[in-house]
C-alpha positions as a printed NumPy array, in Angstrom:
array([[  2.063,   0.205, -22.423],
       [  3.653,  -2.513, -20.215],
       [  2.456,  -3.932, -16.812],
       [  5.216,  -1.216, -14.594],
       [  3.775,   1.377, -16.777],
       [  0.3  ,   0.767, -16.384],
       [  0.68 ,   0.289, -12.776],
       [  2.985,   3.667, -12.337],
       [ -0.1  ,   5.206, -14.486],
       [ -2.45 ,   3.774, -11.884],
       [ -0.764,   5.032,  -8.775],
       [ -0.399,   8.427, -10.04 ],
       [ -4.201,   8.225, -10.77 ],
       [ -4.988,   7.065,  -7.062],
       [ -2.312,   9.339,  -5.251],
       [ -1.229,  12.124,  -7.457],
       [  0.971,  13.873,  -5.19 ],
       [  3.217,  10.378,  -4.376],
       [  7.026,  11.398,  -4.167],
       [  8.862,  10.105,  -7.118],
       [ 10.698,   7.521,  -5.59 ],
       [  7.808,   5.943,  -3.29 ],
       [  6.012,   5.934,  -6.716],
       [  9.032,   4.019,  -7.929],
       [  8.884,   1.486,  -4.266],
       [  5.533,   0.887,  -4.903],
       [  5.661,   0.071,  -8.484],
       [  8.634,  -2.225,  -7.604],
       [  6.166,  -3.987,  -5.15 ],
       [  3.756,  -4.255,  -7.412],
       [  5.434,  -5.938,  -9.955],
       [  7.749,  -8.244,  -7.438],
       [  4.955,  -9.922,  -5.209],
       [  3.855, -13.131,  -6.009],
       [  0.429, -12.36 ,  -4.941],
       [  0.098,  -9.608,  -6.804],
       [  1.56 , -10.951, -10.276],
       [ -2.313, -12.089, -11.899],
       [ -4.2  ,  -8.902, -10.153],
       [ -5.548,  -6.375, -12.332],
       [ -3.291,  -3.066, -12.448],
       [ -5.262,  -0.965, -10.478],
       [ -5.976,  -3.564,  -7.917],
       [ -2.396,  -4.481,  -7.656],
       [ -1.159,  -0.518,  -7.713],
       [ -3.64 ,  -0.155,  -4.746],
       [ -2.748,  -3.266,  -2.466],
       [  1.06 ,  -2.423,  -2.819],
       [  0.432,   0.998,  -2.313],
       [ -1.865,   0.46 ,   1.169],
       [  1.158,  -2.234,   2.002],
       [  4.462,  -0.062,   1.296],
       [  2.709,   3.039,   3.258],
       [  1.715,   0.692,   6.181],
       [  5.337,  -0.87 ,   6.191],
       [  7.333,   2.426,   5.576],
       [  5.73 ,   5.205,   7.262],
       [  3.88 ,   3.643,   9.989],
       [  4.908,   1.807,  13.535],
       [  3.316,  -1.699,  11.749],
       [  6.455,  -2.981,  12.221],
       [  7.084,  -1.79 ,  15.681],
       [  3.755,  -3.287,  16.741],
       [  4.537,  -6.669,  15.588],
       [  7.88 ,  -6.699,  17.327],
       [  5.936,  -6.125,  20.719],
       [  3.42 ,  -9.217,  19.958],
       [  0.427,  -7.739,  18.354],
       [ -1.485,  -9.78 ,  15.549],
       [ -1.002,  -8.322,  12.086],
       [ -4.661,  -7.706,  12.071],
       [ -4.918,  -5.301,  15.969],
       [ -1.402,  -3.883,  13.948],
       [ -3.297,  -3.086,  10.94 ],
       [ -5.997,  -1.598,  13.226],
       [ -3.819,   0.48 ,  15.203],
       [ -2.015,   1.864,  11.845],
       [ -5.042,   2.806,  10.054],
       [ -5.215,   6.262,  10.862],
       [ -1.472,   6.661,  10.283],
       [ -1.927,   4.734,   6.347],
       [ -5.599,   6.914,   5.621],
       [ -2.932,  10.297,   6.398],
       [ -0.229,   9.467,   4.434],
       [ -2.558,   8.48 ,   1.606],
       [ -4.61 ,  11.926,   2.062],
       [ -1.318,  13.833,   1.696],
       [ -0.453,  12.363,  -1.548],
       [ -4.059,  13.241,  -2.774],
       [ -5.468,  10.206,  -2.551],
       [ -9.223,  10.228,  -2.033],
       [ -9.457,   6.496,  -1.456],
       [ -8.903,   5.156,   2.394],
       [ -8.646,   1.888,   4.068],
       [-11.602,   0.932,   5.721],
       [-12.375,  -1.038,   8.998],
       [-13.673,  -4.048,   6.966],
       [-10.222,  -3.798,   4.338],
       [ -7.447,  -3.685,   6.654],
       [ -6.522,  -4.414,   3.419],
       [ -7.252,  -7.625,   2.09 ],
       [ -5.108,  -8.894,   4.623],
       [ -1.962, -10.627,   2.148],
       [ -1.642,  -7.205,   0.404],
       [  0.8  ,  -6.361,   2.72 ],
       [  3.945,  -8.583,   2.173],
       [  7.16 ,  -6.492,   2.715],
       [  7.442,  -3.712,  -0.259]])
């Protein structure tokens, strides 16, 4: 199995119910970011995950734009992140203390 495979495999493990082609963003994200490139495939499949979902489907960006610091951004968006992950079955969460690992979230 190769490193897009294993990480697909991983994300469907942690969020079963992902959408095809967010499974397909993430994995992208995964696999692109620098950061991400000498993390174990579950670790990176989770940190891409948290930071596509926080990117894409919350106001992250939005809060940035009107001057908040990544981390009160991250804060605000938690809730928003924890849902979408819930609704594609994903029993894991982002904590208070994650936020998440702070340089997961490069752009997906």
């Amino acid at each position: 199995m190769n490193r897009r495979e294993t990480v697909e495999d991983q994300l469907r493990r942690l969020a079963p119910a992902i959408p095809r082609f967010d499974l397909g963003a993430v994995a992208d994200h995964a696999l692109a970011s620098r950061g991400l490139q000498t993390a174990s495939p579950d670790k990176a499949a989770w940190l891409s995950l948290v930071a596509y979902v926080r990117h894409v489907y919350t106001g992250y960006e939005d809060l940035l734009a009107d001057g908040y610091g990544a981390e009160a951004a991250r804060h605000f968006c938690r809730d928003q992140i924890n849902g979408v992950l819930a609704g594609w079955g994903c029993r894991r969460t982002v904590g208070e203390s994650e936020d998440d690992e702070q340089n997961a979230g490069q752009r997906p």
